[in-house]
Residue, then its C-alpha position, 0 to 999 in steps of 0.5 A: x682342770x685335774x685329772x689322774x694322769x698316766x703315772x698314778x703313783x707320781x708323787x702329786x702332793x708334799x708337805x713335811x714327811x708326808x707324801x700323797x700320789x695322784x691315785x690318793x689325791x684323786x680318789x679324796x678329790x673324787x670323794x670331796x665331791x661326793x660329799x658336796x653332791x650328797x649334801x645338796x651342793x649344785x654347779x655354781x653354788x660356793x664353798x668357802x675355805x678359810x684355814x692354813x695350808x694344808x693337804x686336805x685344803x688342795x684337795x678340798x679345792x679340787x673335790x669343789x671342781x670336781x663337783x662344779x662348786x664355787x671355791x671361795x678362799x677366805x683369808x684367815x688374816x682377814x678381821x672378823x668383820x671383815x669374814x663375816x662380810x666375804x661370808x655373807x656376800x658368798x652366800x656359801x653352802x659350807x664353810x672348811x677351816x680348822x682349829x688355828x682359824x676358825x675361832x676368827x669367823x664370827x659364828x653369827x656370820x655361819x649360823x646356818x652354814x655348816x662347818x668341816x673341819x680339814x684338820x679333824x678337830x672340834x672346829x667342825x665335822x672332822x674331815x675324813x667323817x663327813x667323806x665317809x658316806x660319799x660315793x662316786x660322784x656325778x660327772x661334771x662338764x663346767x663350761x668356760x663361762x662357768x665360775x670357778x672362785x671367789x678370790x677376795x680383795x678388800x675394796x676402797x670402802x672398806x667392803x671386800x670384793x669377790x672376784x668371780x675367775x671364770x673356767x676359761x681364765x683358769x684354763x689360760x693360766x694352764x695353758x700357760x703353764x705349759x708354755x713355762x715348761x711346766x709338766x710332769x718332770x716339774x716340782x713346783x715350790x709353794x710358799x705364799x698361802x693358798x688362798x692367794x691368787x698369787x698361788x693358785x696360779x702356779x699351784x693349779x697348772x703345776x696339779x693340771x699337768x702333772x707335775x709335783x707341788x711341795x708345799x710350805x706351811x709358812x714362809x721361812x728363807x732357811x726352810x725354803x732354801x733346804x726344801x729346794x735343795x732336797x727335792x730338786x725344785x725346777x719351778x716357784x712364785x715368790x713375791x718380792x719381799x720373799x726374794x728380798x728375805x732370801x737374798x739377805x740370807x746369809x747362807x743363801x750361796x751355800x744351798x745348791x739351787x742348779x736344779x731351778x728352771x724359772x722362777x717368777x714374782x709378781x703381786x708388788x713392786x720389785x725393785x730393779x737391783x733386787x732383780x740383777x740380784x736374783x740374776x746374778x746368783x740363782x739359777x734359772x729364768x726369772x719372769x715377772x708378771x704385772x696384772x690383776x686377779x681380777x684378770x684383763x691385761x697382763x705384762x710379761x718382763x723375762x728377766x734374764x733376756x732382758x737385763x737392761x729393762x730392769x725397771x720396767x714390768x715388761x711387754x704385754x703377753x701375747x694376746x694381751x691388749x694393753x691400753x694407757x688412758x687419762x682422767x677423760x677415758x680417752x687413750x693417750x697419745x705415745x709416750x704419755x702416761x696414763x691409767x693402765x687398763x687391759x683385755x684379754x682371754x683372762x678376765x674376772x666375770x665381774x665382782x660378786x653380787x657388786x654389779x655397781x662396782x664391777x662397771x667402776x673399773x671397767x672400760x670400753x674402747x670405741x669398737x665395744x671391746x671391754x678391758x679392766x682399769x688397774x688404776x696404775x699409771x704408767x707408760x710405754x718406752x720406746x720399744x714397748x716397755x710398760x714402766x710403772x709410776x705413782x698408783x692412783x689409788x693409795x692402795x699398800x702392797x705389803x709383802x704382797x698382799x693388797x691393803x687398803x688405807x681407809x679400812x685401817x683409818x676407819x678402825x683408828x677412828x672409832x678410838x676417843x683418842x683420835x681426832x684425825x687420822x691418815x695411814x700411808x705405806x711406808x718403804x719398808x726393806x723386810x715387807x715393801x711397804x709397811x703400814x704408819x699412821x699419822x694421828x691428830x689427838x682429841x683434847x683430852x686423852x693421853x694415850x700413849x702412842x704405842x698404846x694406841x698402835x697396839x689397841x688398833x693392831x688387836x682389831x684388824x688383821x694381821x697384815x693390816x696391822x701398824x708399823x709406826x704410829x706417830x702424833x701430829x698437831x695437824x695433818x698436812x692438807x692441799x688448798x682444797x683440803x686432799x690430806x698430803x700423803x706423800x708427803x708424809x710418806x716421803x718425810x717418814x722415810x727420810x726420819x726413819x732410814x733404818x726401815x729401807x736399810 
């Protein structure tokens, strides 16, 4: 997947001041895996990271490769409870953090897995000790079967989702990369956190090739806009509400951004005027991608070619099958909606240690061929356009990141307070979607609704946390008692016109 190409003094790596060429990159990736390798770490076992963005956090990344190691990326957003799960599911070997995350893994959850931390502080055995030892590494020749991580993704019931991403899906996206112009000559423009899909598959290919990442350690649209001028950028992905943030920044046409070549967006919604926007006023191609990490089908819109289908995700990639079917599993006839499902060369090998919830979102056509259900509706134009609508599942997609209602709701429940309770996603201008959670009260109990917001935003991660908590005297239900969600999404919408503005 990575090795030193031709021009070892390349600049390969940048974040702030610091610079790492490929030889430096290399022989501390070459060094990582020593390291794995001399502590008993074999093809196929997992090592987790959970930490900020970080130099030695790539290159973690690539030393796990290097040595046929499993990665999996934890978020440090996530709730204790939640790393403590994604822990125990990974079975990994060893833990990498740093001082900022570490205190959010529960201890019980790694009483027995040792701990190194990349920043060299107290949260583990500093980095560049436990590198010291290790010599050269065994050489290792993964197979495209092989697994390559574990990308976490909460699921329905509360409990997280490893995506196992085979070799073979990595090596696509690579391959792609190359069709995007990606190679030595790129700088590539990293702002979304490294244990996102979302990242990896920029930040890995632009590595594979050659090319140069820039690294942010947090999004800020004035930070971002002064490192794309600095170093000449020609590549990013940004997820919509990071192109939304940049527009509204009012220097934005100040900053010199000729240099860009493409830029890409995926992960959640993007609105057909934030689009025209980004194409009227930055340089560059601007693609956007609709699939899933767990891999399948994928659709490719290349904006600037295709002004008038704005609205729409695009076409499937070449090689991409993508299939609309109904509640029957039966594919729908043209112009019909139906669930989007997908097959391609880029699929998850299934969900860790969840066999029972890797055939859920799996379906076979008539011939056998296996595709992943998205649980998206939507439906092909007349010139083969795929135009999303409603999610079948209530899933909130907030600046980018996958949050599931039910997590929130079982949390809000365990407070006396609480008698009923529904979150939902509300429109929200700065993150797409926000979290809001509509409460029936237990007789009783006068906490106020701030307090009660509050209370619950202390407990669940950070990107799970509430906008808006609101009181009601009953939740509005279906005659067959569904809770109508959308109805209060839309009725908070139309009170609160503040949040989209």
């Amino acid at each position: 997947m990575f090795d030193v190409p031709t021009h070892p003094a390349h600049p390969a790596l940048i974040l702030d001041d610091r610079v790492l060429d490929y030889a430096t990159v290399a022989q501390q990736r070459d060094q990582v895996a020593a390291a794995l390798q001399r502590d008993g770490l074999k093809p196929g076992d997992v090592a987790a990271i959970c930490a900020a963005t970080s130099m030695e956090y790539v290159i973690t990344f690539l030393g796990c490769l290097r040595a046929g190691v499993v990665v999996a990326p934890l978020a440090p957003s996530s709730s204790p409870a939640h790393l403590a799960a994604m822990m125990d599911n990974a079975q990994a070997k060893v833990l990498f953090t740093d001082v900022e995350t570490a205190s959010r893994v529960p201890a019980q959850a790694t009483v027995s897995v040792p701990r190194v931390a990349l920043d060299g502080s107290p949260a583990g055995r500093p980095w560049l000790e436990w590198l010291e030892t290790a010599v050269a590494p065994a050489t290792i020749t993964p197979e495209g079967d092989w697994p390559f991580n574990l990308i976490y993704s909460s699921g329905t019931t509360g409990v997280p989702k490893g995506i196992i991403q085979p070799y073979s899906m990595r090596w696509a996206q690579r391959d792609r990369g190359r069709i995007n112009g990606i190679g030595a000559q790129t700088i590539s423009l990293i702002s979304t956190p490294l244990y996102s899909n979302t990242t990896l598959v920029t930040l890995l290919p632009t590595l594979a090739l050659g090319g140069t990442v820039v690294l942010m350690r947090k999004f800020d649209a004035q930070h971002y806009l002064a490192l794309a001028e600095k170093h000449r950028v020609t590549h990013t992905m940004l997820v919509p509400v990071q192109y939304q943030r940049l527009m509204d920044f009012p220097d934005f046409d100040r900053y010199d951004l000729t240099s860009f070549q493409a830029k890409f967006c995926t992960s959640a919604p993007f609105r057909a005027d934030l689009k025209s926007d980004v194409l009227k006023r930055w340089p560059g191609g601007l693609t956007e991608y609709y699939g899933m990490t767990e891999g399948g089908g994928r659709c490719e819109l290349l904006a600037h070619l295709h002004p008038d289908k704005l609205h729409t995700v695009g076409k499937p990639a070449e090689g991409h099958d993508i299939r609309l079917i109904d509640e029957q599993g039966h594919e729908v006839a043209p112009g019909e909606s139906g669930e989007v499902v997908g097959s391609s060369g880029a699929m998850m090998k299934g969900y860790h240690r969840l066999p029972e919830k890797t055939r859920e979102v799996e379906w076979f056509d008539p011939s056998g061929k296996r595709f992943i259900r998205t649980g998206d509706v939507g439906r092909f134009d007349e010139d083969g356009f795929l135009i999303l609508g409603d999610r079948k599942k209530d899933m909130i997609i907030s600046g980018g990141f996958n949050i599931y209602p039910i997590d929130i709701e079982s949390e809000l429940r365990l407070h006396p307070a609480v008698k009923e309770c529904t979150v939902v996603g509300a429109p929200s201008r700065q993150w797409g979607e926000t979290p809001v959670a509509f409460v029936v009260r237990n007789p009783g109990h006068d906490i106020s609704a701030s307090d009660l917001m509050r209370w619950l935003n202390d407990r669940v991660g950070k990107t799970q946390r509430l906008s808006a908590l609101e009181w009601l005297e009953a939740l509005p239900r279906s005659e067959i008692g569904k809770v109508l969600k959308r109805e209060l999404r839309d009725s908070f919408a139309a009170q609160h016109p503040e949040m989209t503005a």
